[in-house]
C-alpha positions as a Markdown table, in Angstrom:
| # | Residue | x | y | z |
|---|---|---|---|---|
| 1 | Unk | 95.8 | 82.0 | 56.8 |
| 2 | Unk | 95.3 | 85.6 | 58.1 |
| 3 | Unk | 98.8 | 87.1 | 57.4 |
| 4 | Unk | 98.1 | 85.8 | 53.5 |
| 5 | Unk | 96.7 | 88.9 | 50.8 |
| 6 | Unk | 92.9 | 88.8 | 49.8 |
| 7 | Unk | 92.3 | 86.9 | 46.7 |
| 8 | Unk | 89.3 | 86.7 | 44.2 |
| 9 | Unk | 88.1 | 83.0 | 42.6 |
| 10 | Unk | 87.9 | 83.2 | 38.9 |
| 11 | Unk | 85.8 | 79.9 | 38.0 |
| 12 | Unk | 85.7 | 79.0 | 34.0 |
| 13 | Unk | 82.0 | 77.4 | 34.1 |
| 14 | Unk | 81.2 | 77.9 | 30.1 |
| 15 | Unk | 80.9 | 75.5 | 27.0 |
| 16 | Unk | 78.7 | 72.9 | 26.8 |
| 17 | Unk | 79.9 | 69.0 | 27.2 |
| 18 | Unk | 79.5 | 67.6 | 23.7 |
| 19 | Unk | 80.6 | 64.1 | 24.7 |
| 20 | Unk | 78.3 | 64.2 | 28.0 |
| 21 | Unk | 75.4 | 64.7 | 26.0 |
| 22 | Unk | 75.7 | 68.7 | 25.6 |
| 23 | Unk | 74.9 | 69.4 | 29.1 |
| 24 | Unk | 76.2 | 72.4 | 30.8 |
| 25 | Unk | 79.3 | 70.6 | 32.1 |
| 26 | Unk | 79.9 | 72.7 | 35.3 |
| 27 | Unk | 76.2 | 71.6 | 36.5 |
| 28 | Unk | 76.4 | 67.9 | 36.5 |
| 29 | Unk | 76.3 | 66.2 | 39.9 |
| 30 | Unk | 78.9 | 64.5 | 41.5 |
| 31 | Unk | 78.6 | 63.2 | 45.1 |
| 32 | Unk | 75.3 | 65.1 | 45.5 |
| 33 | Unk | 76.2 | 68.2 | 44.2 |
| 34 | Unk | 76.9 | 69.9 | 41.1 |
| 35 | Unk | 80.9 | 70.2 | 40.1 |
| 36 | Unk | 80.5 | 74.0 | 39.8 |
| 37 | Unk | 79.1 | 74.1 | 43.6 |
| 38 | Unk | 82.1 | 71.7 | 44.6 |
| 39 | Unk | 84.5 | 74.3 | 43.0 |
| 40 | Unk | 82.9 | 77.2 | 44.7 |
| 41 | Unk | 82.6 | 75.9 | 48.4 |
| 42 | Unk | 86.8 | 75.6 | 47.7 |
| 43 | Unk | 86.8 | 79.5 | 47.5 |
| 44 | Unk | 84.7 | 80.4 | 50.0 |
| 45 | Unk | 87.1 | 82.6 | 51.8 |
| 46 | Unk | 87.8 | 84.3 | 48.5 |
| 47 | Unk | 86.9 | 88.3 | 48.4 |
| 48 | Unk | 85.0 | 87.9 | 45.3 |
| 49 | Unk | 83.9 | 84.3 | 43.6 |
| 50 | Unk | 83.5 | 85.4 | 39.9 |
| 51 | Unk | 81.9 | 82.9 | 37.1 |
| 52 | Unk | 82.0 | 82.9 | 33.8 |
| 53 | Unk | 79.8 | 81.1 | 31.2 |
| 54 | Unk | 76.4 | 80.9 | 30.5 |
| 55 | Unk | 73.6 | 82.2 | 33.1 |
| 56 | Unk | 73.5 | 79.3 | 35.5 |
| 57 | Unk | 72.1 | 78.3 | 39.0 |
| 58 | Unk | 74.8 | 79.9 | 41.3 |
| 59 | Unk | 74.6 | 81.7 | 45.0 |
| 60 | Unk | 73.5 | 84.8 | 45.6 |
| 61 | Unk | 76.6 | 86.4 | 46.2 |
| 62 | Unk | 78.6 | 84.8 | 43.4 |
| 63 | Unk | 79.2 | 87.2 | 40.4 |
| 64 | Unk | 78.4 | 86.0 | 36.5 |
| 65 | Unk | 79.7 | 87.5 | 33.5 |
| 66 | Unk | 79.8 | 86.0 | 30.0 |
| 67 | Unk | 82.9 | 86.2 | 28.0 |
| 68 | Unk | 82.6 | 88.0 | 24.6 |
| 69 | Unk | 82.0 | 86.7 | 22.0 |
| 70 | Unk | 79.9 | 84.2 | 23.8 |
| 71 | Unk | 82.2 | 80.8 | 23.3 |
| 72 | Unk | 85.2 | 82.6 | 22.6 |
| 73 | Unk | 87.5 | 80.3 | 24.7 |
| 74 | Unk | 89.2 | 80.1 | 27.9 |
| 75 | Unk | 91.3 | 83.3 | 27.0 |
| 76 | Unk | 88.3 | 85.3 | 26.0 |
| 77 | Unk | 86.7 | 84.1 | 29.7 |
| 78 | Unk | 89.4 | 84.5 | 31.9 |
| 79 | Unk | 89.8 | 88.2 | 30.6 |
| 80 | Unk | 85.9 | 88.8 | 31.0 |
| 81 | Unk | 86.7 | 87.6 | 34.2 |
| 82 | Unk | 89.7 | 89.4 | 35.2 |
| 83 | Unk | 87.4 | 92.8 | 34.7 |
| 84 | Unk | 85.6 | 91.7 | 37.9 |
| 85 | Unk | 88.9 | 90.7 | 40.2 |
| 86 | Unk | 89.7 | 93.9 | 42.6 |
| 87 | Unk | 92.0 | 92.2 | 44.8 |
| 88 | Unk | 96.5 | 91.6 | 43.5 |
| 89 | Unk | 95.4 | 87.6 | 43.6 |
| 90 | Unk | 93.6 | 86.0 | 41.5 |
| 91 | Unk | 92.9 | 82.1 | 41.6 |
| 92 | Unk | 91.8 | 80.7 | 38.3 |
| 93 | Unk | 90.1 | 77.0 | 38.2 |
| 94 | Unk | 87.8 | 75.0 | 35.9 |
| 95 | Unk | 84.4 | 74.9 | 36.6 |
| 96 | Unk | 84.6 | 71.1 | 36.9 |
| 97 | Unk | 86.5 | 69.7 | 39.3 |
| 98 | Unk | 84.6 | 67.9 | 41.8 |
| 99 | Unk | 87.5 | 67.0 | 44.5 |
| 100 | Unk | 88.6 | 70.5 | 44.9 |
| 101 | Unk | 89.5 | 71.1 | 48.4 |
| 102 | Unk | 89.7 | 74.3 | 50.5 |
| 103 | Unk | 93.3 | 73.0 | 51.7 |
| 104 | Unk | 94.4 | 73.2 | 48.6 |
| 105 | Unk | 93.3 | 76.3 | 47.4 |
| 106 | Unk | 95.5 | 77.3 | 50.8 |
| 107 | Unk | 98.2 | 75.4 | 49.5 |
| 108 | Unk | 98.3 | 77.5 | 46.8 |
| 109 | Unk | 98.2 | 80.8 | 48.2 |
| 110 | Unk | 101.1 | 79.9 | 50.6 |
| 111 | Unk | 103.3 | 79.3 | 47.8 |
| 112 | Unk | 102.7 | 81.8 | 45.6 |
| 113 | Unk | 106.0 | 83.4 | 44.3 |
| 114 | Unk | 107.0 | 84.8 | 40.8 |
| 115 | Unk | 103.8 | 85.3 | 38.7 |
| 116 | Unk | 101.8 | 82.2 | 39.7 |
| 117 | Unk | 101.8 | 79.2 | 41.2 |
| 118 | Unk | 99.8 | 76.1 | 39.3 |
| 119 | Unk | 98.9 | 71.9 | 40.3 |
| 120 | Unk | 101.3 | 69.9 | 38.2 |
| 121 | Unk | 99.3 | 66.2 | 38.2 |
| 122 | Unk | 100.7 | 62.8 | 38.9 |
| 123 | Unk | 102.1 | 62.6 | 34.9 |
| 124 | Unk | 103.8 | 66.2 | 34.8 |
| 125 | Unk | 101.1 | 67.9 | 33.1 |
| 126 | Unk | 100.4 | 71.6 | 34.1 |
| 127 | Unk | 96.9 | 71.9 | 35.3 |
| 128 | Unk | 96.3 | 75.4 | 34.2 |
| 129 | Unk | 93.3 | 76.3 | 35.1 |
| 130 | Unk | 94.3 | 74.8 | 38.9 |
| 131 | Unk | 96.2 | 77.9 | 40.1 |
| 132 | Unk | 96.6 | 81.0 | 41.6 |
| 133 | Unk | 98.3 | 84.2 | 39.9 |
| 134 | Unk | 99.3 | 87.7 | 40.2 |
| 135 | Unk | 96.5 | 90.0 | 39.0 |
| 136 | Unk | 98.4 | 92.0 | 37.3 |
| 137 | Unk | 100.8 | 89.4 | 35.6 |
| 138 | Unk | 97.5 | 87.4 | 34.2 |
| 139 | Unk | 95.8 | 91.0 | 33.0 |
| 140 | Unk | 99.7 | 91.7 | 31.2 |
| 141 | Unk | 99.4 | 87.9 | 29.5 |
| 142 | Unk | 95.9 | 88.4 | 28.1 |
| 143 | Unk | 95.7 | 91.9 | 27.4 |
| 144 | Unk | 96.7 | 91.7 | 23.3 |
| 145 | Unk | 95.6 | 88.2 | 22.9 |
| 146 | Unk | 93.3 | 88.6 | 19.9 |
| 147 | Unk | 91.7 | 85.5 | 18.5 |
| 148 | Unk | 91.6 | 82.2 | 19.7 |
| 149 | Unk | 94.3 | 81.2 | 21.8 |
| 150 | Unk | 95.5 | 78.8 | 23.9 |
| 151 | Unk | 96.1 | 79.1 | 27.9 |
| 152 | Unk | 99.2 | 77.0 | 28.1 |
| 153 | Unk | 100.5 | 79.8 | 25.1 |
| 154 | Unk | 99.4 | 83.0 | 27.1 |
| 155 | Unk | 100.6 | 81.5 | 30.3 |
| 156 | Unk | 104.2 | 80.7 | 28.8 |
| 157 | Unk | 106.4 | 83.9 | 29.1 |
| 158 | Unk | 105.2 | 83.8 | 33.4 |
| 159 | Unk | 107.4 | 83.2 | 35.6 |
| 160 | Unk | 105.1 | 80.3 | 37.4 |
| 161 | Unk | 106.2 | 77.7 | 40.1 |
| 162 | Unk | 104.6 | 74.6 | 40.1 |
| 163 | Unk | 102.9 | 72.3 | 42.9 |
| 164 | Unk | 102.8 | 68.5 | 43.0 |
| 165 | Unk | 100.2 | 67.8 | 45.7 |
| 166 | Unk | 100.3 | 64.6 | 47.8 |
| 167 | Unk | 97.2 | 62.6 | 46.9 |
| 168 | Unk | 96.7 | 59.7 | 49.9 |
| 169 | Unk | 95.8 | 56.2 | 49.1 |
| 170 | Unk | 92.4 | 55.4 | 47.5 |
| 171 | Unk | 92.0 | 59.6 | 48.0 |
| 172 | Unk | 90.7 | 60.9 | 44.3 |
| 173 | Unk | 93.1 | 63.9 | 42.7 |
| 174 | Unk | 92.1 | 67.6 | 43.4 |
| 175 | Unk | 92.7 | 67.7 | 39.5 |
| 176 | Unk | 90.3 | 64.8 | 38.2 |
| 177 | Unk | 87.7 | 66.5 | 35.7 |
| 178 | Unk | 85.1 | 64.9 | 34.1 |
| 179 | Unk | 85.3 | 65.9 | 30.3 |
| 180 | Unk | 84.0 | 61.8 | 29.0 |
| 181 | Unk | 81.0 | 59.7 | 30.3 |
| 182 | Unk | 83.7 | 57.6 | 31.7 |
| 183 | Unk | 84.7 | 60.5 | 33.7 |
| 184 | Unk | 81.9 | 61.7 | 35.3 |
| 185 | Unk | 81.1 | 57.7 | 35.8 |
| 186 | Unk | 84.4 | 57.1 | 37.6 |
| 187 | Unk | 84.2 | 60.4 | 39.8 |
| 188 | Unk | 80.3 | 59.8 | 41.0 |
| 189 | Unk | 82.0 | 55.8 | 42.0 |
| 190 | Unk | 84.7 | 57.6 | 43.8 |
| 191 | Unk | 82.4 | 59.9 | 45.2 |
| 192 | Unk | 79.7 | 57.1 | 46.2 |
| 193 | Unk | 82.2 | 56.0 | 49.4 |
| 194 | Unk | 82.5 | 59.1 | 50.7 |
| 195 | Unk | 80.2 | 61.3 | 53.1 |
| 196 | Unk | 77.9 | 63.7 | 50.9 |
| 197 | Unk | 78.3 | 67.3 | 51.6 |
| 198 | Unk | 74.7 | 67.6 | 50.5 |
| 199 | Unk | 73.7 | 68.8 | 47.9 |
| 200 | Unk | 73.2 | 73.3 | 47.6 |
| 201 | Unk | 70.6 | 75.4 | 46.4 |
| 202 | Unk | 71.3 | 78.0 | 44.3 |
| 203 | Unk | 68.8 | 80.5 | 42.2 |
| 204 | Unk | 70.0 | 81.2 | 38.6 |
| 205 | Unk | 71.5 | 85.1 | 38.6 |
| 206 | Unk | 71.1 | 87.1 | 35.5 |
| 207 | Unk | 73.3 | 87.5 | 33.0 |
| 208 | Unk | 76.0 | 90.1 | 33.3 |
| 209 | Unk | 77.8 | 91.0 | 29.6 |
């Protein structure tokens, strides 16, 4: 993975889980540690891991911005954290996905072509905040979005390639999130049979606007 360009992590870790009792989604545990931990450790080659949402427990060495206005959406976010991305590759993800794997983030990288390359799921469905992009391209897309907006809208004009990953047998997908009860119930079952990476300790860093 040498010969492949530097890239920064972009994680979307804000909004609270109204169906999962108005917890701060990204911090709920699955398989011993929290979702947004299991996200991070997938980017830990990245030049920069950038968060945004809320202040919340994260490492040291992981940067946290808040998108304005404060719950302005995953457009208002992913620009707030574009600001922080020095490097021509981005990776953008959701703060919640539990079975996010290093190899996959590799994946990624390896096929980037065109603007972007995203995780299509097992029933067609883009995953768009499962991908990595162009800097530039992304920064172009969200520049004069004003308002609320939707990704899949700001995404649309890029020229994006699109990865079906192989999921093995009785393996959970690198996409799963956990946005109902049944969710996060299902994932900590799936996560039950298999070894614990142990759960992390991080500090909570201060707020960055």
């Amino acid at each position: 993975m040498d010969d492949l360009p530097p890239y920064t992590a972009v994680v979307l870790a804000g909004g609270r889980a109204a169906r999962l009792g108005g917890q701060a989604k990204p911090q709920l545990e699955v398989g011993g540690r929290t979702m947004l931990a299991a996200v991070l450790d997938a980017v830990a080659d990245a030049e920069r891991r950038v968060v945004v949402g809320p202040p919340q427990p994260a490492p040291p060495n992981v940067v946290l911005v808040r998108e304005q206005p404060p719950g302005g959406g995953p457009v208002a976010a992913l620009r707030a954290g574009l600001a922080e991305v020095g490097t021509d590759v981005v990776a953008v993800l959701a703060g919640d996905l539990p079975f996010l794997t290093r190899s996959l983030i590799a994946d990624l990288r390896t096929r980037l072509t065109g603007d972007g390359v995203l995780v299509v799921d097992d029933t067609g469905r883009d995953q768009l905040l499962l991908g990595v992009w162009r800097t530039t391209a992304v920064r172009s897309a969200v520049a004069d979005v004003r308002g609320p907006t939707s990704l899949r809208k700001v995404f649309a004009p890029l020229a994006v390639r699109r990865l079906r990953p192989q999921v093995p047998p009785g393996n959970p997908p690198p996409w799963l999130d956990c946005d109902t009860p049944a969710d996060l119930q299902r994932a900590r079952a799936v996560a039950a049979a298999r070894p614990s990476p142990g759960p992390p300790r991080f500090r909570a860093p201060r707020d960055r606007a």
